[in-house]
C-alpha positions in Angstrom: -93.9 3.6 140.0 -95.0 5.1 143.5 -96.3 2.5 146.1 -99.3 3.7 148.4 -99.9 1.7 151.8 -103.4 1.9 152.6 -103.7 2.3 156.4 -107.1 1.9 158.3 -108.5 1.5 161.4 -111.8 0.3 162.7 -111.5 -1.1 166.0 -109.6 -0.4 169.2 -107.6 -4.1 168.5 -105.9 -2.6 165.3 -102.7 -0.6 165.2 -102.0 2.3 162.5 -98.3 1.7 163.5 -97.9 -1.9 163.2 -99.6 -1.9 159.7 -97.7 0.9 158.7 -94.5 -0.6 159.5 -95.5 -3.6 157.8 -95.8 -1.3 154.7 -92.6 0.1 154.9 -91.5 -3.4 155.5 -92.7 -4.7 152.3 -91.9 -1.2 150.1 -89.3 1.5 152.3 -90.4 4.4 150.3 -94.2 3.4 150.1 -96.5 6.7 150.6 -98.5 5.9 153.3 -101.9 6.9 153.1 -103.9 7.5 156.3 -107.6 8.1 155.9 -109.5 10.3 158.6 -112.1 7.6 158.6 -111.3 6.3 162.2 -113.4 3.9 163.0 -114.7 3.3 159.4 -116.8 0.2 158.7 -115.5 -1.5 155.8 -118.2 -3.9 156.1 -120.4 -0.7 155.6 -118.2 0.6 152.7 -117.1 4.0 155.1 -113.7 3.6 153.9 -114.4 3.7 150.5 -114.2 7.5 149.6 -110.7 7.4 151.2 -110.0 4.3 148.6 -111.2 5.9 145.8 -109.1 8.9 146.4 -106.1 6.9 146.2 -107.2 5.3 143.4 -107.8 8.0 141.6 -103.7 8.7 142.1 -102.9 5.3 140.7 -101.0 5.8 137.4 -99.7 2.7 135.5 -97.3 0.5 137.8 -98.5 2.0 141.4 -99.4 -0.8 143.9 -101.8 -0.2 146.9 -100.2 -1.8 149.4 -102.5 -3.2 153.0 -101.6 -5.7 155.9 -104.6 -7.2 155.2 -107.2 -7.0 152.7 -110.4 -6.5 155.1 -108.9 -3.3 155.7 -109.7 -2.2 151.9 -113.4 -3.9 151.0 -115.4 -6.7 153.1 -118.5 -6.8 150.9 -119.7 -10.3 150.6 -119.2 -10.2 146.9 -115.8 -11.4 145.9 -116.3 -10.1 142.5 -116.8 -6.7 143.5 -114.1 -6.6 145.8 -111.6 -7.2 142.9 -113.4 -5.0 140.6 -112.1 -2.3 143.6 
């Protein structure tokens, strides 16, 4: 089972390093994953290559791991957001 913390920032109010140390927080040995998507709209769906990589890593038992779910998927449609 490996943990991945999803790190991502799209505004000059959030902070890589606080959500990262919340990560670590929550799982020590997480692997924390830090897309080159600064300043990624996930209202826009920018982020979601950088998801779907680490998705694509998931084997049985992983976790994604986020401070906050708006920093994965902020489509207005709940259902697809889960589907994700």
């Amino acid at each position: 089972m490996t943990d991945y913390g999803f790190i991502r920032i799209s505004t000059g109010s959030q902070d890589a390093q606080t959500q990262e140390r919340d990560v670590l927080k929550v799982s020590p040995g997480a692997v924390v994953i830090r897309p080159d998507t600064k300043a990624a709209s996930a209202s826009k769906g920018e982020q979601l290559d950088a998801l779907d990589a680490v998705i694509a890593k998931l084997c049985k038992g992983d976790r994604v791991i986020v401070t906050d779910s708006s920093r994965l998927d902020r489509r207005d449609n709940l259902t697809s957001q889960v589907e994700t």
